[in-house]
KEGU-67597 format. One line per field, with one value per residue (C-alpha): residue in three letters; x, y, z; residue number from 1. Coordinates in Angstrom, 1 decimal, padded with zeros to 4 digits, m for minus. Each point is the difference from the previous one (the first is absolute). Layout:
% residues N
residuo <- [ala|...]
X <- [X|...]
Y <- [Y|...]
Z <- [Z|...]
num <- [NUM|...]
% end
This chain:
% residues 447
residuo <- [unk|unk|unk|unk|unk|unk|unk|unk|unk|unk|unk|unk|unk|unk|unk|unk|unk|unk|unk|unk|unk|unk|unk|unk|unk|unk|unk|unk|unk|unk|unk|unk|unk|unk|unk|unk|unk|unk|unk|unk|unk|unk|unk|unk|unk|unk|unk|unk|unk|unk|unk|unk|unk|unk|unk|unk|unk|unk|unk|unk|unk|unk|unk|unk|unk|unk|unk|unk|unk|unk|unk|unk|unk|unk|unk|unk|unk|unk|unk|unk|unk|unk|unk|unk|unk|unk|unk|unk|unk|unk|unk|unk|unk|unk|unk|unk|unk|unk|unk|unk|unk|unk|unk|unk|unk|unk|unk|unk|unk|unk|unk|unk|unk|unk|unk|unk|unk|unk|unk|unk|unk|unk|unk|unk|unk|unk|unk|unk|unk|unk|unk|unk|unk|unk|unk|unk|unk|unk|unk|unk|unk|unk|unk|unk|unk|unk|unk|unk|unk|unk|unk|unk|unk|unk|unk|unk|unk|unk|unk|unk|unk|unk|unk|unk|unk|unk|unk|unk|unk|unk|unk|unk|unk|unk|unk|unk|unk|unk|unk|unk|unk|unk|unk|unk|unk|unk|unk|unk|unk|unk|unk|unk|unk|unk|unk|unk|unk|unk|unk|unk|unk|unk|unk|unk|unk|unk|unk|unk|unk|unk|unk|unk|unk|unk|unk|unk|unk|unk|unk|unk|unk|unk|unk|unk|unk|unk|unk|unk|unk|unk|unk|unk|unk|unk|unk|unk|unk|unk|unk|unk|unk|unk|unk|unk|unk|unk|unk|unk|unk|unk|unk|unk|unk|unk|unk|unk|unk|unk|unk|unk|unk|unk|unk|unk|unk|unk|unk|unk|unk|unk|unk|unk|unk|unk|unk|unk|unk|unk|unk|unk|unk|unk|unk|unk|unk|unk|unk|unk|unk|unk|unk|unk|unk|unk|unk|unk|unk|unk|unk|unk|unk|unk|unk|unk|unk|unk|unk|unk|unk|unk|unk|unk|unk|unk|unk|unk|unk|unk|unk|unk|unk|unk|unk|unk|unk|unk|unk|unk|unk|unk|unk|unk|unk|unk|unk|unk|unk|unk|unk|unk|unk|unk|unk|unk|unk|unk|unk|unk|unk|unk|unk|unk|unk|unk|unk|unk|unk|unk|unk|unk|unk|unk|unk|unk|unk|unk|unk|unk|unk|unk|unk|unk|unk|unk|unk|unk|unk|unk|unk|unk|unk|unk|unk|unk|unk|unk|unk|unk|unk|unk|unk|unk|unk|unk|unk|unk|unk|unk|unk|unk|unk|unk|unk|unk|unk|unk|unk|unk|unk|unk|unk|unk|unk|unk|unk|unk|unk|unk|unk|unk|unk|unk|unk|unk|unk|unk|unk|unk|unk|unk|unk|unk|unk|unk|unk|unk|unk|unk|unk|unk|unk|unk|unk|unk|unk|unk|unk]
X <- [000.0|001.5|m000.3|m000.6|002.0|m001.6|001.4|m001.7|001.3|000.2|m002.3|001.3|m000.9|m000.5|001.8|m001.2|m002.1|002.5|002.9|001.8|m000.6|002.5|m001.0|m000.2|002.8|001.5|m000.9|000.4|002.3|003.6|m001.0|m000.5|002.9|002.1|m002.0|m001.2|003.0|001.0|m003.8|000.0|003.1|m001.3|m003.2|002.0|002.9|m002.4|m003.7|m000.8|002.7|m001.4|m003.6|000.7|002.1|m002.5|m003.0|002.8|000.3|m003.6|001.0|001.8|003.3|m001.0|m002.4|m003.0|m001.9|m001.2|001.1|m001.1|002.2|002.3|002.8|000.3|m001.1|003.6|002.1|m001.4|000.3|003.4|003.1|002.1|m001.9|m000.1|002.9|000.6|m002.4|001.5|003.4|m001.3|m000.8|003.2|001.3|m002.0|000.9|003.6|001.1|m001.6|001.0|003.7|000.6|m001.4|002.1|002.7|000.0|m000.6|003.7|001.7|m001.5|001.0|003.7|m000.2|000.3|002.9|002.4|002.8|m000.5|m004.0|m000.1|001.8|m002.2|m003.1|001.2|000.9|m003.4|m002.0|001.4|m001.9|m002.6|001.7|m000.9|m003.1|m001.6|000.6|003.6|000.3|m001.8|002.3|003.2|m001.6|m000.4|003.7|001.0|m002.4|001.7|000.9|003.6|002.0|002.3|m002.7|m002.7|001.3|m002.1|001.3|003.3|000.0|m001.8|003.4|002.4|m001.5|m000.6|003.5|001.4|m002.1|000.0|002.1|m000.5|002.4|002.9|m001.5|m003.5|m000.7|002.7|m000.5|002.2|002.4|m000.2|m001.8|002.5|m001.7|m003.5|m002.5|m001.9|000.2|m002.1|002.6|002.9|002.2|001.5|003.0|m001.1|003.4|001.5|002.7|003.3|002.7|002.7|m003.1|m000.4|m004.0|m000.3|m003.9|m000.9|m002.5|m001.7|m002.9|001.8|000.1|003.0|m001.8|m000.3|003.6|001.7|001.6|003.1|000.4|002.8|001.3|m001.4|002.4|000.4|001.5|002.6|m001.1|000.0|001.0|m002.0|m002.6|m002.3|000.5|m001.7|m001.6|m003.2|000.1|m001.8|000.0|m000.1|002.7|m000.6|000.3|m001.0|001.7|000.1|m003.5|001.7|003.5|001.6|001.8|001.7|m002.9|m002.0|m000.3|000.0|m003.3|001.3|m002.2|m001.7|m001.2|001.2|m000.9|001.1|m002.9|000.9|m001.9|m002.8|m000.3|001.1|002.1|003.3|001.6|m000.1|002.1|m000.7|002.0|003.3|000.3|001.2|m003.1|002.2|m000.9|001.5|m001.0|003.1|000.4|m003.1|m000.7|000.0|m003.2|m001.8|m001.4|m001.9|000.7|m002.9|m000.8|m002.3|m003.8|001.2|002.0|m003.0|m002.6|m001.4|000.6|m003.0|m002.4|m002.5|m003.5|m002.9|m001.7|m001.8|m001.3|m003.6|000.5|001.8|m000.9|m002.6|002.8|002.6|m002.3|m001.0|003.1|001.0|m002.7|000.6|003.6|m002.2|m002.0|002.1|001.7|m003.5|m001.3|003.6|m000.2|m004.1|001.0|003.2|m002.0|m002.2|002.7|001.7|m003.4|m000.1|000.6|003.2|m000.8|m002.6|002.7|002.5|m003.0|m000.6|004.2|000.0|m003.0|002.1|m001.0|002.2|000.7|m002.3|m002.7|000.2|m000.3|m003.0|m001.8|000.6|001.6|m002.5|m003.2|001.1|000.7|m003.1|m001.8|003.1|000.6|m004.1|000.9|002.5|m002.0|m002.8|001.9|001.6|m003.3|m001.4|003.4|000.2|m003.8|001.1|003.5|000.9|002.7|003.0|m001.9|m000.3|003.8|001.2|m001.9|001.0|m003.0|m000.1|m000.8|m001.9|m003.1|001.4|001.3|m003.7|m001.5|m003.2|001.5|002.0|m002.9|m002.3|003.1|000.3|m003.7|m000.4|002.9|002.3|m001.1|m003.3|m001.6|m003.4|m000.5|m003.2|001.4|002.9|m002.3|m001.3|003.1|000.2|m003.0|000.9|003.2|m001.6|m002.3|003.3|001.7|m003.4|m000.4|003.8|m000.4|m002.7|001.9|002.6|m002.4|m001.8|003.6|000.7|m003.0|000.4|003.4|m001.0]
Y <- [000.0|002.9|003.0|003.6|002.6|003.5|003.4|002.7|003.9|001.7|003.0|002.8|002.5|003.5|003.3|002.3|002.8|002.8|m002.4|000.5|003.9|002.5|001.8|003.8|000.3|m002.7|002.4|003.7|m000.8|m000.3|003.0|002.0|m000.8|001.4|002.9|000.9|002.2|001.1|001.3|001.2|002.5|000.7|001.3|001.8|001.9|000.4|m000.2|001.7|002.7|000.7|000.6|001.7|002.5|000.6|000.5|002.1|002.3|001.2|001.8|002.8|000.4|m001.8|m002.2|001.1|001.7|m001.5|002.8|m001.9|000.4|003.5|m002.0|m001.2|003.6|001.0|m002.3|001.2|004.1|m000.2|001.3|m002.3|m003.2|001.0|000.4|m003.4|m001.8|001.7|m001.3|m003.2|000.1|001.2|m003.2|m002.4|001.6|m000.3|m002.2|m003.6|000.8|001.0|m002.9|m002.4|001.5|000.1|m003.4|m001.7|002.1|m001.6|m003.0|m000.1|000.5|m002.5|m002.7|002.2|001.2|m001.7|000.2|m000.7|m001.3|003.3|002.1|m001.5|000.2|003.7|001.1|m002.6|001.1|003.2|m002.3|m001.6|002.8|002.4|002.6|002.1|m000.7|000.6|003.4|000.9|m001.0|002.1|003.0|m000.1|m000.2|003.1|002.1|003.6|000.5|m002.3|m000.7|m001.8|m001.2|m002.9|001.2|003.2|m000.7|m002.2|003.2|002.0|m002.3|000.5|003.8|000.5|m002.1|001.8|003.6|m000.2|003.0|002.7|000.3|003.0|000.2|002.2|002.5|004.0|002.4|002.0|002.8|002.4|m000.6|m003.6|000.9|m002.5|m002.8|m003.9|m000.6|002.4|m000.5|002.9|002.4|002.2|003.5|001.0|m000.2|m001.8|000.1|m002.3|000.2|000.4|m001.7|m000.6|m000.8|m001.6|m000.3|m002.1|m000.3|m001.8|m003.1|m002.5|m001.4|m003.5|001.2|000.9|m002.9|m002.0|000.6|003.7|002.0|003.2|002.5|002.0|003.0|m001.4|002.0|001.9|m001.8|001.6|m001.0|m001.0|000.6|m002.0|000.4|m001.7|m001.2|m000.5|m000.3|003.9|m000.7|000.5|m001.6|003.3|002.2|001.2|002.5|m001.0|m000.4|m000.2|m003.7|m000.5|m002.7|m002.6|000.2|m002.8|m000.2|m002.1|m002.8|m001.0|003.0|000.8|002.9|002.4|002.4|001.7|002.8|003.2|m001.9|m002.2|m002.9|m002.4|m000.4|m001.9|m002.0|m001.8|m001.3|000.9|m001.5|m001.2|003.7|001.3|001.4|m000.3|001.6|000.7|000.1|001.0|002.3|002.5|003.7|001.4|000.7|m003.1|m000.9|m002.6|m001.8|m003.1|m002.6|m000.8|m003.7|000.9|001.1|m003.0|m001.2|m003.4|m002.5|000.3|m003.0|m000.4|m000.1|m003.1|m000.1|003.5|000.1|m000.2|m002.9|m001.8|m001.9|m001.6|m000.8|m001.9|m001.9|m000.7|m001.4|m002.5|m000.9|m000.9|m002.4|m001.8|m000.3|m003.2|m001.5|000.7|m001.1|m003.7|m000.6|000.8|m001.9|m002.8|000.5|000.5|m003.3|m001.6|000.7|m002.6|000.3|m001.2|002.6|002.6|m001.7|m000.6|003.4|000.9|m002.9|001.9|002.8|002.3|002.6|m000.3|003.3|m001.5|m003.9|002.1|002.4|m003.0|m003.2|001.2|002.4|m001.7|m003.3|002.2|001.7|m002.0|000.8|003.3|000.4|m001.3|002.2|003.2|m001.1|m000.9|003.7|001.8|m001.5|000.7|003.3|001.1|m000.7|001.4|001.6|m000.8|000.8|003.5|000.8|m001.0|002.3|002.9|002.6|001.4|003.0|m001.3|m002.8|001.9|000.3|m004.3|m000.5|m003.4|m002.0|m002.1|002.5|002.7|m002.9|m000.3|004.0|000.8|m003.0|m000.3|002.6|003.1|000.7|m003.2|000.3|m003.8|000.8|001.7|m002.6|m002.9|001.6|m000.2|m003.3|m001.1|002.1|m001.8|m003.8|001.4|000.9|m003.4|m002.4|000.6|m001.0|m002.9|m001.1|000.0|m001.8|m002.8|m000.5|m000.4|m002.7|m001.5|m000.1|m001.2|m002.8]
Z <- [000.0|m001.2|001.7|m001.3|001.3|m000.2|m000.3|001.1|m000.5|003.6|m000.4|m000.5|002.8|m001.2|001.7|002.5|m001.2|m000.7|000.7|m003.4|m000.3|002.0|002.7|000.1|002.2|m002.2|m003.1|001.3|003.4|m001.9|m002.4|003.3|001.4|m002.7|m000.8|002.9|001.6|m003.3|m000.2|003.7|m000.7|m003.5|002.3|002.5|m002.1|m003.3|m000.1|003.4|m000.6|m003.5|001.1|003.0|m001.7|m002.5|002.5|001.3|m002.5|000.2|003.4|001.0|001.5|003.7|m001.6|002.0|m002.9|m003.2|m002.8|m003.3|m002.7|001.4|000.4|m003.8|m000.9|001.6|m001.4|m003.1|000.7|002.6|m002.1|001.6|m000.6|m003.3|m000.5|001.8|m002.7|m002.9|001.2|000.8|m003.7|m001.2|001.4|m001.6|m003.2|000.6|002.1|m000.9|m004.1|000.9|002.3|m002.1|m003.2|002.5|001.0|m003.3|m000.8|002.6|m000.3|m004.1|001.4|002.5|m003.1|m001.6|002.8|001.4|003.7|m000.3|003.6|001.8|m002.2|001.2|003.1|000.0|m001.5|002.3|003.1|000.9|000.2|003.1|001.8|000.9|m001.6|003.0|000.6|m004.3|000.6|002.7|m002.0|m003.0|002.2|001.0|m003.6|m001.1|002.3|m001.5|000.6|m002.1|003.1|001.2|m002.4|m002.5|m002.8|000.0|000.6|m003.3|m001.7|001.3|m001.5|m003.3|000.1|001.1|m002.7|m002.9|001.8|003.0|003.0|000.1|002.4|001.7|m000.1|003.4|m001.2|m000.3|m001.4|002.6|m001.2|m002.8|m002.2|m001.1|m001.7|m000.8|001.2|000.5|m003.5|m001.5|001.8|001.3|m002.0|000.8|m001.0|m000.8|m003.3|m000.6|m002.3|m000.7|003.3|002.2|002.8|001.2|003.6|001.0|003.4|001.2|003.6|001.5|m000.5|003.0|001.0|m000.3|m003.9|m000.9|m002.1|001.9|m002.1|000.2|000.5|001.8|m002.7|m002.1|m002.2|m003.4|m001.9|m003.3|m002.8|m003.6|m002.7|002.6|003.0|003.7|002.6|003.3|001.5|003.8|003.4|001.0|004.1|002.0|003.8|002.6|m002.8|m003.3|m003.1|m002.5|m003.6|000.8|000.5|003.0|002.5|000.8|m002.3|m002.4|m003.7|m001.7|m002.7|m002.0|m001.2|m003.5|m001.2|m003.5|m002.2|m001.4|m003.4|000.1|m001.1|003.1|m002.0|001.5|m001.9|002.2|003.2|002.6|003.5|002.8|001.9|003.9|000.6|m001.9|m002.9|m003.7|m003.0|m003.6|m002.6|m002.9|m000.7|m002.8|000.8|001.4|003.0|002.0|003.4|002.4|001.2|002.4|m002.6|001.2|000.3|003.2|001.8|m001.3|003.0|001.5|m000.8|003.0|m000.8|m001.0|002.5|m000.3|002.2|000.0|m001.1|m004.2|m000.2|003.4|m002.3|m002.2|002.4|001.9|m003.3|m000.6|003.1|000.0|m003.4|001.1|002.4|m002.1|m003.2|001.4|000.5|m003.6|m001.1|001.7|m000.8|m003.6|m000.2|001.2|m003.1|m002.3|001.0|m001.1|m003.5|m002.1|m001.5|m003.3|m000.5|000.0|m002.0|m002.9|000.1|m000.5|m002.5|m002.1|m000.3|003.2|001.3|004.4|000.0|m002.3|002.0|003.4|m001.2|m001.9|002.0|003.5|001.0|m001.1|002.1|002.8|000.2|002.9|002.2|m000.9|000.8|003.1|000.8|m001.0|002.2|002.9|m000.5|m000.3|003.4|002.3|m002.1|001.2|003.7|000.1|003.1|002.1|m002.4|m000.4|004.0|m000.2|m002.8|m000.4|003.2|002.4|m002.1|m003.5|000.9|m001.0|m003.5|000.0|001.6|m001.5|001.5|002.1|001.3|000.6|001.6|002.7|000.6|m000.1|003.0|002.1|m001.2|002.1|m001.4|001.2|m002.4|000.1|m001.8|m003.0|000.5|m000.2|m003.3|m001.8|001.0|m001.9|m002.4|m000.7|000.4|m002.8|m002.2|000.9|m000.5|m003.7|m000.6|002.1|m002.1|m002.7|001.0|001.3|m003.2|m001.7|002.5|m000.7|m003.5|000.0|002.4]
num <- [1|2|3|4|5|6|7|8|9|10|11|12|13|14|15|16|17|18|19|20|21|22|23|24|25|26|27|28|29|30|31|32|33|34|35|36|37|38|39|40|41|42|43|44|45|46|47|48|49|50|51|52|53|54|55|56|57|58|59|60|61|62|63|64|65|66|67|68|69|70|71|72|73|74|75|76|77|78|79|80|81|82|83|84|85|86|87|88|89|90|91|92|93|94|95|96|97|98|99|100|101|102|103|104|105|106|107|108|109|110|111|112|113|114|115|116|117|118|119|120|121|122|123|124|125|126|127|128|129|130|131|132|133|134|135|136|137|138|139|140|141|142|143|144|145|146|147|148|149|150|151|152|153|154|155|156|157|158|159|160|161|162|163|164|165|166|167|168|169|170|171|172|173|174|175|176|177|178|179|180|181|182|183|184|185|186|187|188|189|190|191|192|193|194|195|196|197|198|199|200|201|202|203|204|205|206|207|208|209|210|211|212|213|214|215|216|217|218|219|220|221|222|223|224|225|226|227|228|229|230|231|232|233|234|235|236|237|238|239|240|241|242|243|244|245|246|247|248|249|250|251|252|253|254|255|256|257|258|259|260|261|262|263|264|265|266|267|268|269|270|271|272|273|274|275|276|277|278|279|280|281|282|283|284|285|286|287|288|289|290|291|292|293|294|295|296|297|298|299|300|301|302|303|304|305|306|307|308|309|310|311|312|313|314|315|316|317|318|319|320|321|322|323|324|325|326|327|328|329|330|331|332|333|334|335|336|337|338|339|340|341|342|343|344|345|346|347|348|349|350|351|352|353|354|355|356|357|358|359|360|361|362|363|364|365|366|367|368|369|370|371|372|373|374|375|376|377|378|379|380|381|382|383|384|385|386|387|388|389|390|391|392|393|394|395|396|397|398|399|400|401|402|403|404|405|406|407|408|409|410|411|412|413|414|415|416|417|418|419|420|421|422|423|424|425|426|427|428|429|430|431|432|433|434|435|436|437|438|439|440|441|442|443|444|445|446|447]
% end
């Protein structure tokens, strides 16, 4: 008898209700747990800040009574924070286009200098430090006496070697036998012959301002044929004789020295010895003047103010473009580096000049980066403020006034208007949220 075995399949027992679906701590709890500090401080430093400055600005100065809309009507009317928004806008004009040209240079001769890595050190490294410590190292550099200020110092060292200052700038004529002016220079009103000796006195000279090299002044011989003569410090220490050269008193090297005709034309011209003497030889009859040339008296280079109030605007411009230039240079190097290779050498291979590949197929493939350049420029540029405080001096501030800036000094810098402050404020979120949009719609797109 055979017998049968049977197999039957266990049932299969079904799942709790809800077993196989998450939870909603399951679902929401780890999303929470990321987000929620980053959302708590977003809420704390961001939202609530943002409305409360704008109820804010609907109040007056204390904040205990509602004034509508006054507060926008005198950023609008108020000289100074008009002049603050029209520099504001002078900036975003400027700045963002000449860093970004600026940048795509250096980054161009990144790929064709020798010492690419020191270069992009030297232009990166302002960016190493803050805008404030930049703006104070600016403002030492813009100072007006070129003995101080960099800037002008380098400014010196070129005028000098194209016009250089005269030897004696502060001198005046001893007596009233020199006529004339510095513009002019100083003329001897007596005539002179051949054999005659001109003597030119000179005073209001500081003994810090006599050559180093001069000499105990003397009378030269007469000279036939020709005219001598001397130009020399007329002070004697403990007194002396005005237009007579005596013990003490020093000769002036150095000095350029004329012989005008009866036309006042020069004919000749010499500069003087360590002893002050010069001589004219061999000179045509006639009656002739001795006279001390213009270029004696030029005065010494005394430096530009830049940071008085018409060219405050500028320097500070180009200090913070020394800042940022190393940024635009590495974003676009970055891009550079990215091009395909090939796509340049097709272009060379078709004939294309460097100018022509770099116009044509450099600039078109750096367009996203140099967008994001510009854009990243525009929104720093809109809230620029520390490297301005740091520059411009307390007395021209009003004329280097930008937003940022005026938000700071209508609130907290004396005048304490937190109502009108918290106006400019909104005013500048309103500037900035249109450019953010922008550059949020290009991310999108690009992603």
């Amino acid at each position: 008898m055979s017998e049968s075995v049977s197999t039957a399949e266990a049932p299969v027992r079904g799942l709790p209700p809800g077993d196989g679906e998450p939870g909603i701590w399951q679902r929401y709890g780890v999303v929470a747990l990321f987000l929620g500090p980053a959302l708590l401080l977003l809420g704390v430093w961001v939202v609530y800040p943002t409305i409360r400055t704008t109820i804010r600005s609907f109040f007056d100065r204390s904040g205990d009574e509602f004034v509508g809309l006054d507060n926008y009507e005198t950023l609008f009317s108020d000289d100074t924070l008009l002049t603050a928004v029209r520099n504001n806008f002078l900036w975003l004009l400027i700045v963002p286009a000449l860093v970004t040209a600026i940048g795509l240079v250096f980054a161009v001769l990144l790929e064709r200098v020798r010492f690419a890595t020191a270069f992009k050190v030297a232009v990166f490294m302002p960016m190493a430090i803050s805008l404030f410590a930049a703006g104070v190292i600016w403002r030492l550099m813009y100072e007006k006496d070129p003995d101080q200020g960099t800037v002008n110092a380098a400014v010196a060292v070129v005028k000098d070697a194209v016009s250089p200052s005269g030897v004696l700038s502060a001198a005046q004529p001893s007596t009233e036998a020199l006529q004339g002016g510095p513009k002019g220079g100083l003329v001897l009103e007596r005539v002179l012959a051949s054999g005659d000796v001109a003597q030119l006195g000179l005073t209001g000279i500081r003994s810090s301002d006599v050559p180093g090299d001069a000499e105990q002044a003397v009378v030269p011989e007469a000279l036939a044929g020709g005219i001598t003569g001397v130009v020399w410090r007329d002070f004697k220490p403990g007194g002396g004789t005005a237009g007579e050269v005596e013990d003490e008193e020093l000769g002036l090297p150095g000095v350029t020295v004329e012989l005008r005709d009866e036309g006042d034309r020069s004919v000749a011209q010499t500069t003087t010895a360590a002893d002050g003497t010069f001589a004219f030889e061999d000179l045509e009859a006639g009656s002739y003047r001795a006279a001390i040339g213009p270029n004696t008296f030029s005065e010494p280079y005394a430096g530009v103010s830049w940071l008085g109030a018409s060219l405050i605007t500028p320097a500070i411009m180009l200090s913070y473009i020394w800042v940022w230039a190393g940024f635009a240079m590495v974003v676009i190097a970055a891009g550079l580096a990215a091009i395909p290779r090939d796509l340049l050498e097709a272009a060379r291979t078709d004939g294309a000049t460097e100018l022509q590949v770099f116009r044509r197929v450099t600039i078109p493939l750096l367009a996203p980066v140099l967008t994001v350049v510009f854009i990243t420029m525009l929104i720093y540029v809109l809230k620029v403020f520390d490297i301005v405080i740091a520059v411009a001096p307390g007395s021209v501030q009003d004329d280097a006034n930008v937003i940022a800036l005026a938000m700071w000094r209508t609130s907290f810098g004396g005048v304490n208007d937190f109502g009108l402050g918290a106006a400019i404020a909104v005013f500048l979120f309103l500037l900035v949220i249109p450019i953010l949009a922008v550059n949020v719609r290009r991310f999108r797109r690009e992603v």
